[in-house]
DOROMAR-541905 format. One record per residue (C-alpha): x, y, z; residue in three letters. Coordinates in steps of 0.5 Angstrom, whole numbers, padded with zeros to 4 digits, always signed. Example, Ala and Ser with C-alpha at 12.3 -4.5 7.8 and 13.67 -1.06 7.14 Angstrom:
DOROMAR-541905
+0025-0009+0016ALA+0027-0002+0014SER
***
This chain:
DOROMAR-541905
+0166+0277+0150UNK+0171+0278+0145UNK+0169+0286+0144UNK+0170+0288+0152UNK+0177+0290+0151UNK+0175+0294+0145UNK+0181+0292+0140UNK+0188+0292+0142UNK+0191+0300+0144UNK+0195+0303+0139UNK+0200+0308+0140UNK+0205+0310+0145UNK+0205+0306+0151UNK+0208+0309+0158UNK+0210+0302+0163UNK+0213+0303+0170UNK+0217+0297+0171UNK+0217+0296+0180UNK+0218+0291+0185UNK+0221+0289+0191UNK+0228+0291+0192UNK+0234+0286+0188UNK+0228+0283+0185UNK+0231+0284+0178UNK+0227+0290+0175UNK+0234+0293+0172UNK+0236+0286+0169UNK+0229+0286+0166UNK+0229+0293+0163UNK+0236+0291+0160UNK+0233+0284+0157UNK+0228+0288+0154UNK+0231+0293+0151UNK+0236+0288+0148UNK+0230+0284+0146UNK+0227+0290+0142UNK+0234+0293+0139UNK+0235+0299+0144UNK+0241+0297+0146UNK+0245+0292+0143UNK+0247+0287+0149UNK+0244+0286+0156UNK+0248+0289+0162UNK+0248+0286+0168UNK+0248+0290+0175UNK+0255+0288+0177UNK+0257+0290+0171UNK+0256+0297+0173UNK+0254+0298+0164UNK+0247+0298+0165UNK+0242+0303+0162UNK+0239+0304+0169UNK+0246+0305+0173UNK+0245+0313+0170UNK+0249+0316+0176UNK+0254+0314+0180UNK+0250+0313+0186UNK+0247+0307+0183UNK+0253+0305+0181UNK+0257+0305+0187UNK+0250+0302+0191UNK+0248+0297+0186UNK+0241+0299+0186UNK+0236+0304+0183UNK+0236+0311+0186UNK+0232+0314+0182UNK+0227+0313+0176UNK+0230+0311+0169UNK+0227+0313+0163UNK+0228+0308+0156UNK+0225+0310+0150UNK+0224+0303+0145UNK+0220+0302+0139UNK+0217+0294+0139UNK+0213+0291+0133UNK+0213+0298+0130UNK+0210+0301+0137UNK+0213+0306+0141UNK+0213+0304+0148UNK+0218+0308+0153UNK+0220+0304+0160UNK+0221+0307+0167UNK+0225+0303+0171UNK+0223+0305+0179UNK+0227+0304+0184UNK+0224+0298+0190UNK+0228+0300+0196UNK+0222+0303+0201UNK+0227+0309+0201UNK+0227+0311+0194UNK+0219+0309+0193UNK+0218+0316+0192UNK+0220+0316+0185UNK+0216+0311+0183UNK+0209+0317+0185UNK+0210+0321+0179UNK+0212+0317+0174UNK+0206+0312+0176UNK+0201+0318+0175UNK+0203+0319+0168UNK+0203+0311+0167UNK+0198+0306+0163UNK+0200+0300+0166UNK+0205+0298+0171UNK+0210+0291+0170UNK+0211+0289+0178UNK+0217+0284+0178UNK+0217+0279+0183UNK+0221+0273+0185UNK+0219+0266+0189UNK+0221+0269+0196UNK+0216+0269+0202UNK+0221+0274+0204UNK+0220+0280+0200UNK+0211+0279+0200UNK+0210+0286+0205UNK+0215+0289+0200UNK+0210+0286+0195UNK+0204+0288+0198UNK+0206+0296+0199UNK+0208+0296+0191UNK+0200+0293+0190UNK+0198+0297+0195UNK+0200+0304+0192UNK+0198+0302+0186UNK+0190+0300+0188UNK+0191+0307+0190UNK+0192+0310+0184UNK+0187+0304+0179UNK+0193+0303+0175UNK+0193+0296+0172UNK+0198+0291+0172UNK+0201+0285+0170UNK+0207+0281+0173UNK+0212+0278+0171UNK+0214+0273+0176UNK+0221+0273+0175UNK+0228+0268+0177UNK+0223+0262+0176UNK+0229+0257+0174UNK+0232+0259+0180UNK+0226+0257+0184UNK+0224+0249+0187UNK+0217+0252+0188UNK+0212+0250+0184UNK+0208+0257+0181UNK+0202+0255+0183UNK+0205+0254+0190UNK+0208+0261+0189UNK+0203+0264+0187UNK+0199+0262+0194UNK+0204+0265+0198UNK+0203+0272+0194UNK+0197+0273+0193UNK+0197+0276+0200UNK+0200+0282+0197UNK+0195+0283+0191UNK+0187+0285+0192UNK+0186+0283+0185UNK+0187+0276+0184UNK+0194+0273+0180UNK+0191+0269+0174UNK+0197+0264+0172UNK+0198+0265+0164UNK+0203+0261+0164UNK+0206+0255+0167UNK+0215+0252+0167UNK+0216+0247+0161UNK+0221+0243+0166UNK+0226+0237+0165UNK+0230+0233+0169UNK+0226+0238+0174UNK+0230+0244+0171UNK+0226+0250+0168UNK+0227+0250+0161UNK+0221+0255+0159UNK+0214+0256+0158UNK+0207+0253+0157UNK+0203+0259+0155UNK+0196+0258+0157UNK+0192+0261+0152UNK+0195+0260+0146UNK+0196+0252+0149UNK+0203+0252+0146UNK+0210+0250+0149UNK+0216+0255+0148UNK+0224+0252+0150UNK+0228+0258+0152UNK+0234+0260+0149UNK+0239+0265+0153UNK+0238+0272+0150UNK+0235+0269+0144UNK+0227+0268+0142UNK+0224+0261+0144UNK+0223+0255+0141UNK+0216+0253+0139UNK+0215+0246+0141UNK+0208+0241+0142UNK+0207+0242+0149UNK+0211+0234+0152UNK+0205+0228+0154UNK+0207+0228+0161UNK+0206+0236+0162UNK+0199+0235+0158UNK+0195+0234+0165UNK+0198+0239+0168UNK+0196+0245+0163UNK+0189+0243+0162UNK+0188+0244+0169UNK+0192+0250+0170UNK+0188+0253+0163UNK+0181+0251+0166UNK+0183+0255+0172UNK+0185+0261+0168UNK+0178+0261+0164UNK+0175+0260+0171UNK+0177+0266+0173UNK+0176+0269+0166UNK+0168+0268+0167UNK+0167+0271+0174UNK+0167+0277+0169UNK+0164+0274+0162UNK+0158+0271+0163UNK+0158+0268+0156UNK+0165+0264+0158UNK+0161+0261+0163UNK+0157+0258+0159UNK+0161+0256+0154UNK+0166+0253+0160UNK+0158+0249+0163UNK+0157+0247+0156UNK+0164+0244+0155UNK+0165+0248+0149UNK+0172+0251+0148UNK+0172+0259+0147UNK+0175+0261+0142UNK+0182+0264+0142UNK+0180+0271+0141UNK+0175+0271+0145UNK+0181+0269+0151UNK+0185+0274+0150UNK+0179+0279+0149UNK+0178+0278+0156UNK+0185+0277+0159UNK+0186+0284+0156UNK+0179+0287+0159UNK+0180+0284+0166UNK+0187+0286+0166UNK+0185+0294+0164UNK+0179+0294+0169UNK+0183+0292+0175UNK+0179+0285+0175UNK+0186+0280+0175UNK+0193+0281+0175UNK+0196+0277+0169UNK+0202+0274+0171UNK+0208+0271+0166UNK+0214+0268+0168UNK+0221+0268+0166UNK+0229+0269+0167UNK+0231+0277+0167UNK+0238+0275+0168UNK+0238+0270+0162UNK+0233+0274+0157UNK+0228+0268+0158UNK+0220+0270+0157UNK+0223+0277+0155UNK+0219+0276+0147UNK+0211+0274+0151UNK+0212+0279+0156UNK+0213+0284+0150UNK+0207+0281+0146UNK+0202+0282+0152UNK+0204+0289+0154UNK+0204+0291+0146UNK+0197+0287+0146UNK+0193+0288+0153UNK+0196+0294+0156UNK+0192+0301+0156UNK+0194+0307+0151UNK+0194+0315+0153UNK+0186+0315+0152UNK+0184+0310+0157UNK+0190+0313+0162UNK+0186+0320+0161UNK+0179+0317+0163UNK+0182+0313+0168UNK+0185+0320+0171UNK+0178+0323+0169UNK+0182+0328+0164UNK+0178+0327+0158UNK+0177+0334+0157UNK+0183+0337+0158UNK+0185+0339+0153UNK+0193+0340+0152UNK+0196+0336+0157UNK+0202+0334+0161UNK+0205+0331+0166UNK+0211+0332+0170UNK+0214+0326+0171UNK+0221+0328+0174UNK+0226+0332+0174UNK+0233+0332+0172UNK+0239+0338+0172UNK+0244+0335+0167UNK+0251+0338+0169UNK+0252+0342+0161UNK+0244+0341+0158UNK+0241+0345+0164UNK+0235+0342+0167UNK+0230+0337+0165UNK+0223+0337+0166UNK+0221+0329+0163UNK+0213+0329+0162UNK+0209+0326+0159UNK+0204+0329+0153UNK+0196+0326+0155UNK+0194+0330+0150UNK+0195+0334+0145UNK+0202+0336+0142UNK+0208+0340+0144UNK+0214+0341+0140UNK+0220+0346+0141UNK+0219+0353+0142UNK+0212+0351+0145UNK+0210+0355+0152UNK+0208+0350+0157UNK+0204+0353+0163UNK+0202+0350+0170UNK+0196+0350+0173UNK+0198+0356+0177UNK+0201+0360+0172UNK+0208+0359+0172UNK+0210+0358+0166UNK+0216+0357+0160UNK+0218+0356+0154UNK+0221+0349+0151UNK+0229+0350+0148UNK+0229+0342+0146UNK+0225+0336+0145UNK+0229+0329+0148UNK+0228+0322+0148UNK+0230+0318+0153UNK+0235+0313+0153UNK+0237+0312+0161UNK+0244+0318+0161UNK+0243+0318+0153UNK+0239+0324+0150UNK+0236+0324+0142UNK+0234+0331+0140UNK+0227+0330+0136UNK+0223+0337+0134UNK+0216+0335+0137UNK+0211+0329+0141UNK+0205+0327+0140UNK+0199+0324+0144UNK+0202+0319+0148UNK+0209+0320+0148UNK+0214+0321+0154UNK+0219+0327+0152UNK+0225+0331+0156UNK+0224+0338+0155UNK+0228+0343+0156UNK+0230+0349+0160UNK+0223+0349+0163UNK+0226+0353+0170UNK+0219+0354+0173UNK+0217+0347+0172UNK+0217+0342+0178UNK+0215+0335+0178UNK+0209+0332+0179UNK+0206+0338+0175UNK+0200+0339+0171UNK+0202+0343+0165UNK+0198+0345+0158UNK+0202+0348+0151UNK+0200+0354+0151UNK+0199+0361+0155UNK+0194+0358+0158UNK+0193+0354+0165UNK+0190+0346+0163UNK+0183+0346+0165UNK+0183+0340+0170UNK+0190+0337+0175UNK+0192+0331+0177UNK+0191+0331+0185UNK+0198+0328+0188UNK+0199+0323+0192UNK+0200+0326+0199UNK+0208+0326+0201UNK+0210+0320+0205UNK+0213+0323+0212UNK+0221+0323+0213UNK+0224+0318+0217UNK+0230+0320+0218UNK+0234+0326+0219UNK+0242+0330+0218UNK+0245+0336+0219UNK+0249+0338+0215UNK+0255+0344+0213UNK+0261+0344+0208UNK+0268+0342+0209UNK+0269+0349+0206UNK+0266+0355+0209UNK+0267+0358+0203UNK+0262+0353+0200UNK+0255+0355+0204UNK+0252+0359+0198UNK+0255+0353+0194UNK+0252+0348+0198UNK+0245+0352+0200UNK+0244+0353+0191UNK+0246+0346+0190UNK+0241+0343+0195UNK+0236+0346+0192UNK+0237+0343+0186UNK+0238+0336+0189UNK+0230+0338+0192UNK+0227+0339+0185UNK+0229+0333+0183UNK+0227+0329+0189UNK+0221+0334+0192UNK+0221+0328+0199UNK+0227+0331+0201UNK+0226+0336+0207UNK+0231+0342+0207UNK+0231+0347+0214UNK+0234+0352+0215UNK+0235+0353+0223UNK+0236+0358+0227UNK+0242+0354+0230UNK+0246+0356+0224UNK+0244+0348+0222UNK+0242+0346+0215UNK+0237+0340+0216UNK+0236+0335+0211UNK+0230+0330+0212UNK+0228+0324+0207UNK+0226+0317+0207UNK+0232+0313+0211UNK+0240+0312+0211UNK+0241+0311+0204UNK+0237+0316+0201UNK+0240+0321+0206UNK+0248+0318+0204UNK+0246+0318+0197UNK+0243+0325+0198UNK+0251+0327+0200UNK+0254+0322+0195UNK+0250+0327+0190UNK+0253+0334+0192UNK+0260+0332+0192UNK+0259+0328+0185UNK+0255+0332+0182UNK+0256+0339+0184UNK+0264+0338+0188UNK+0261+0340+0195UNK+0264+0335+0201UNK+0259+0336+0206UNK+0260+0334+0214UNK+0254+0330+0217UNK+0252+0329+0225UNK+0246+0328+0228UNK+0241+0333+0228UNK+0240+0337+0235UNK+0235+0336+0239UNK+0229+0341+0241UNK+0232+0341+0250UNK+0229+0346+0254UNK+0229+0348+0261UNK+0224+0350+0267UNK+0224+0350+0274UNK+0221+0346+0280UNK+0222+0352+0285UNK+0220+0360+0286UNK+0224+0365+0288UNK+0224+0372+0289UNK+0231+0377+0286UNK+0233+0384+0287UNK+0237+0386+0280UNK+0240+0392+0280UNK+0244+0395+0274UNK+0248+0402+0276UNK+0252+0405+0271UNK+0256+0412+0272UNK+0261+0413+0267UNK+0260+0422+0266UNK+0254+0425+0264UNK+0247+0421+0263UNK+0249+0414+0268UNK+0245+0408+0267UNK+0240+0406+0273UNK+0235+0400+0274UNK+0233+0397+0279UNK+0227+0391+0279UNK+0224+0385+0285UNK+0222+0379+0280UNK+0219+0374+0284UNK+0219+0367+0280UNK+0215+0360+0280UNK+0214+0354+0276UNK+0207+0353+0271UNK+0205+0346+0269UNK+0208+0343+0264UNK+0206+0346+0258UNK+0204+0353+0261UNK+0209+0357+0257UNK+0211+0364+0259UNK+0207+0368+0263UNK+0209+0375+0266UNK+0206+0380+0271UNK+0206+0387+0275UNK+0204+0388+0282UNK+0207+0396+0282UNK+0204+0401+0287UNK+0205+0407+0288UNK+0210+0408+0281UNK+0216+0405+0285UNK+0217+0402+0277UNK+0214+0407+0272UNK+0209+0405+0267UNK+0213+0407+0261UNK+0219+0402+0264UNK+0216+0396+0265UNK+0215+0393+0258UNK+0223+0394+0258UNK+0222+0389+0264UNK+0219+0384+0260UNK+0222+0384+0255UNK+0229+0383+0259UNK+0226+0378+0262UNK+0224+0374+0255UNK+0232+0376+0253UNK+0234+0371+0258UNK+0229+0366+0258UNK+0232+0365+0251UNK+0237+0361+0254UNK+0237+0359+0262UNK+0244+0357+0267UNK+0244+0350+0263UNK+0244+0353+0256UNK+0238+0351+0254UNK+0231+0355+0253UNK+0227+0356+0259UNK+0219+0355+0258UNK+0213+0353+0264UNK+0215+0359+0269UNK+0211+0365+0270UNK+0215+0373+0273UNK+0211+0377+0277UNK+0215+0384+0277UNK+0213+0387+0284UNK+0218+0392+0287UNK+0224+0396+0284UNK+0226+0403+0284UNK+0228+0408+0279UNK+0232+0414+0277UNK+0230+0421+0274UNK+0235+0422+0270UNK+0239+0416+0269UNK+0233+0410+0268UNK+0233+0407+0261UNK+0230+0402+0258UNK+0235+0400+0257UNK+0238+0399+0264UNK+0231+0396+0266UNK+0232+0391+0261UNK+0240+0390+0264UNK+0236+0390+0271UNK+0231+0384+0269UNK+0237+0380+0266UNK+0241+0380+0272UNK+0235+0379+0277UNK+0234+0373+0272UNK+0241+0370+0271UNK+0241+0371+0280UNK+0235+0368+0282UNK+0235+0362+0276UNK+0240+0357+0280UNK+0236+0357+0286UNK+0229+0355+0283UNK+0232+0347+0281UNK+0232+0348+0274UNK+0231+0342+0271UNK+0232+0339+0263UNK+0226+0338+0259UNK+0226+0334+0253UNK+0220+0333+0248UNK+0217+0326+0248UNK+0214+0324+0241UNK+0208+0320+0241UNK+0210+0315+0235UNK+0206+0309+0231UNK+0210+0304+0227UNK+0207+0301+0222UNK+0210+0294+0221UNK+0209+0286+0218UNK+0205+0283+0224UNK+0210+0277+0223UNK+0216+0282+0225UNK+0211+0285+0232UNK+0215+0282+0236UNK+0222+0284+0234UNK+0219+0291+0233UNK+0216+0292+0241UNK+0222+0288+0244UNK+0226+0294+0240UNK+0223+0301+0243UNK+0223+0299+0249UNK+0230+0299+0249UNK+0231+0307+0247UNK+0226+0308+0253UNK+0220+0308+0250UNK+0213+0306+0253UNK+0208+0301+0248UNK+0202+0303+0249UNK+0200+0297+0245UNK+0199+0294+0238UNK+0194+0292+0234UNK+0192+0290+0227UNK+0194+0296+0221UNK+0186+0298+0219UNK+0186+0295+0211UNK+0193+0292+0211UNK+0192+0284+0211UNK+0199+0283+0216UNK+0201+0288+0218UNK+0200+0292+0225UNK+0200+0298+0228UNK+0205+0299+0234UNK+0203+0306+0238UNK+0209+0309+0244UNK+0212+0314+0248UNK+0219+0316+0246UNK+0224+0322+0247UNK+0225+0324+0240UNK+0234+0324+0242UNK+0232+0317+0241UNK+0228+0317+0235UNK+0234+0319+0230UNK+0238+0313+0227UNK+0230+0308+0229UNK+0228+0307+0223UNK+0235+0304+0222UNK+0234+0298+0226UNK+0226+0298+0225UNK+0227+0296+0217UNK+0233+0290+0220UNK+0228+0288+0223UNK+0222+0287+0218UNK+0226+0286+0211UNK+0226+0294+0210UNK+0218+0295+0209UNK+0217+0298+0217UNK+0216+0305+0218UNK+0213+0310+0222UNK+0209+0317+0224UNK+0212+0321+0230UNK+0207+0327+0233UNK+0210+0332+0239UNK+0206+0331+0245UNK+0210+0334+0250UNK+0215+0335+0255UNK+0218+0331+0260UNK+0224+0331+0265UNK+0230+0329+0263UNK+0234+0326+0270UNK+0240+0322+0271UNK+0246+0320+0266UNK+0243+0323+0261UNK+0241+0329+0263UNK+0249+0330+0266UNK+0251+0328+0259UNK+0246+0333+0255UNK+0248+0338+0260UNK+0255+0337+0259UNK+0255+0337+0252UNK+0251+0344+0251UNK+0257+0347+0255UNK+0263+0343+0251UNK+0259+0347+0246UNK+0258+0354+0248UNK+0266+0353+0250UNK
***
């Protein structure tokens, strides 16, 4: 006890602020930049002037669309703040930025409601071991008790929430903070530092309680402290803090303070303990296993400034880099650094170089991406970090612009948009449909809202089309002659097909039965090849599949046969013969699981069946305490805009994986209205 933490960590510091949506992170990025002199006042985000509102998307929604960078100096220590956005649409921002980060701040609020938001936050962080602490945010608004609060969270922690401060109340209004191991009362001012005060005689009871609580739980890692709390000796305050720093660091606890974003109240503790406890760049590179990676970076994000160019925001985990250094990715791709910026939300400060543990803009790295390891120098780094597998898209739009003239516009323009936002899909279909495909409805409107802000784009959006295609029930056989004279060299073809359905999932398969050279050889690849021209679109416009074509008669001309006219002959054998075979729509049916909170199970099987799907049954989501796994069949014309009315229904965490599995019949009053409206279209 007393060395485990080694002494606290100097040097700059890189902290991710994350939490649930609307849980203040924000409000609290604001309060502590104004607390450590960055900004001269605390926006709000009704206000629309806050350092985290940098583009008009996040200023139009009232939300955090994407990762905000502050750099700030506290008690003479460099510290730069990533504020991450807490929607679960736009929670990929948060992945590149916790790569590089040593500490994350999670801000949570006492609302049962927002647990499994909280829960898919903590998780993500297990996955990466990085430490955290939380700050338990909008206590004064709370009639809970913390302790009360803390049990209703501790489900979405594997790690234990240690209380390391309690409310100071009077007349039942929280007026500040009791801290537990400095054993000592602060009275919040608003935006202003706290007022030291003797903790009040009727709070005594209730600190001792909660202090030896903490210390409890301190000593199931300090067999030292255990014995001292046996012997009822009071540890020595160091040796607490020590230990509060060790055990935060080794994932052990998750500390939690209180406080009031809103009203800047806790703001100073906060600051005080991430300065003291949280990790620096070499414990963040050991954590990462780069210890000996030489110069390095990490790509956080990436940022196209509509007159500097592109941005690629890193942080420098080893080593140094300054202006005119080469950067090189693990696979070559390489630049060279034109400008050095540190980062204030929208605001850039030109600086000549970075140092170990600094996190920076560099500019003009073209070839660099986020999520990118990358050295200074020629050389590629040695070791990369391994990137968090990308979350599948749950949403899908098709789009084209208002002006015809604006599709080359509109293709380079998306390009950027998807180096800034790597989870963004775009494809490119044969249709002629540009396709975006991202994490729900909002990240796909703010994806349009962009294009329009930032590069002058309207782009019109519809749903994407569905994959239909066509088969046949029955057989058939079909002459098909094609015969042309028209002076000279004519065209003759002349062809028997004989049709049949093949079990669903067949494919194609084609055949020739010719005797006697009724059909010559060298023609009868010509048949097939008219034959799969027509299948790319049956009498109902839509591909057909499952049908096998025997070729088994015909006849052909010395001088006027063609491939060419066998191809014509096929076509028209086809085109014949197809109305006669009760051809039939299929549409792909998905297999699908839904990944919900086990309180939101009923809502979420009442929902499916409702777009015609079939539950093939539920059961609890392996290693997810409260969650469950909702598996079904279900059209993929029904799965479009689910996602929607999935997260109405489980407070926006719900999800989902969908897989094809196969075709099926489409019958009925759909099938009339797919048909119909594949007509209008071709009209």
């Amino acid at each position: 006890m007393g060395n485990r933490a080694g002494g606290r960590r100097t040097g700059p510091k890189c902290i991710a602020i994350v939490g649930p949506f609307a849980s203040g992170k924000t409000t609290l990025l604001e309060a502590l930049l104004a607390r450590t002199g960055a900004i001269q006042r605390q926006s709000t985000i009704t206000s629309g002037s806050t350092v985290g509102d940098a583009s008009p998307e996040a200023r139009a929604h009232q939300m955090s669309v994407e990762a905000t960078f502050a750099a700030t100096e506290f008690m003479g220590e460099s510290m730069t703040f990533v504020d991450c956005p807490g929607s679960i649409e736009f929670a990929h921002e948060a992945d590149p930025v916790l790569a590089a980060c040593d500490l994350a701040v999670v801000v949570a609020e006492p609302d049962p409601k927002k647990i499994p938001a909280l829960q898919l936050i903590m998780r993500r962080l297990d996955e990466i071991g990085l430490p955290r602490m939380l700050f338990l945010n909008k206590v004064d608004k709370s009639a809970e008790g913390v302790r009360d609060t803390l049990k209703m969270l501790q489900p979405a922690s594997t790690a234990p929430l240690l209380l390391r401060q309690i409310p100071l109340r009077k007349n039942g209004i929280v007026v500040g903070s009791i801290d537990l191991a400095l054993e000592r009362a602060y009275v919040w001012r608003e935006h202003a530092e706290s007022e030291i005060a003797p903790i009040p005689d009727d709070d005594r009871a209730r600190e001792i309680e909660a202090r030896f609580s903490m210390l409890e739980r301190l000593a199931d890692h300090d067999d030292l402290l255990m014995e001292q709390l046996l012997e009822e000796i009071d540890p020595p305050r160091d040796e607490i803090f020590d230990d509060l720093s060790a055990d935060l660091r080794e994932g052990a606890v998750v500390p939690v303070l209180i406080g009031s974003a809103e009203h800047g109240n806790g703001i100073l503790r906060l600051l005080k303990a991430i300065r003291h406890d949280a990790p620096d760049v070499s414990v963040t590179r050991r954590r990462l296993g780069l210890e000996d990676a030489g110069s390095h970076l990490q790509v956080m994000k990436t940022i196209h400034t509509p007159h500097g160019g592109k941005l690629s925001v890193a942080r420098v985990m080893a080593g140094s880099v300054a202006d005119g250094t080469d950067i090189t990715a693990t696979d070559g791709r390489s630049g060279r650094v034109s400008g050095l910026y540190r980062l204030l939300g929208r605001d850039q400060t030109r600086i000549a170089s970075a140092d170990e543990g600094t996190t920076v803009a560099l500019g003009k790295l073209d070839d660099l991406r986020t999520g990118d390891t990358a050295a200074a120098g020629k050389a590629p780094p040695a070791t990369a970090l391994r990137p968090r597998p990308a979350s599948e898209p749950v949403y899908a739009l098709a789009l084209r612009p208002r002006e015809r003239k604006d599709e080359v516009k509109m293709s380079v323009a998306l390009h950027r948009i998807a180096e800034e936002d790597p989870s963004l899909s775009i494809e490119h279909k044969e249709t002629g449909e540009t396709v975006i495909s991202g994490h729900g409805e909002m990240h796909l409107r703010v994806t349009v809202e962009r294009l329009e802000s930032k590069y002058q784009i309207v782009a019109e959006t519809a749903r994407p089309g569905v994959p239909y295609a066509e088969t046949i029930r029955k057989s058939a056989t079909q002459r098909g002659r094609h015969k042309k004279q028209s002076g000279g060299h004519g065209q003759f073809g002349d062809v028997v097909l004989e049709i049949r359905p093949l079990p669903r999932g067949a494919g194609f398969e084609f055949t020739d039965t010719i005797t006697g050279g009724v059909v010559p050889k060298q023609y009868i690849p010509s048949v097939e090849a008219g034959v799969r021209d027509f299948l790319k679109a049956g009498s109902l416009g839509f591909p057909l599949v499952d049908l096998a074509v025997n070729l088994s008669d015909g006849s052909f001309h010395a001088v006027d046969s063609s491939d060419m006219a066998f191809q014509m002959a096929a076509r028209l054998a086809m085109r014949e013969a197809i109305s006669s075979c009760a051809p039939v729509i299929l549409e792909p049916i998905m297999r699908i699981e839904v990944f919900t909170p086990s309180d939101a199970t009923a809502r979420v099987t009442a929902i499916l069946p409702q777009r015609r799907g079939q539950i093939l049954g539920f059961d609890a989501r392996p290693g997810w305490n409260g969650w469950d796994v909702v598996e079904a069949m279900m059209p993929q014309a029904e799965i479009g805009d689910l996602i929607v009315e999935l997260r109405s229904a489980t407070a926006g965490v719900a999800t989902y994986r969908a897989t094809f599995d196969h075709m099926a019949e489409l019958t009925g009053r759909q099938a009339d209205e797919v048909a119909n409206a594949r007509a209008s279209k071709a009209a």
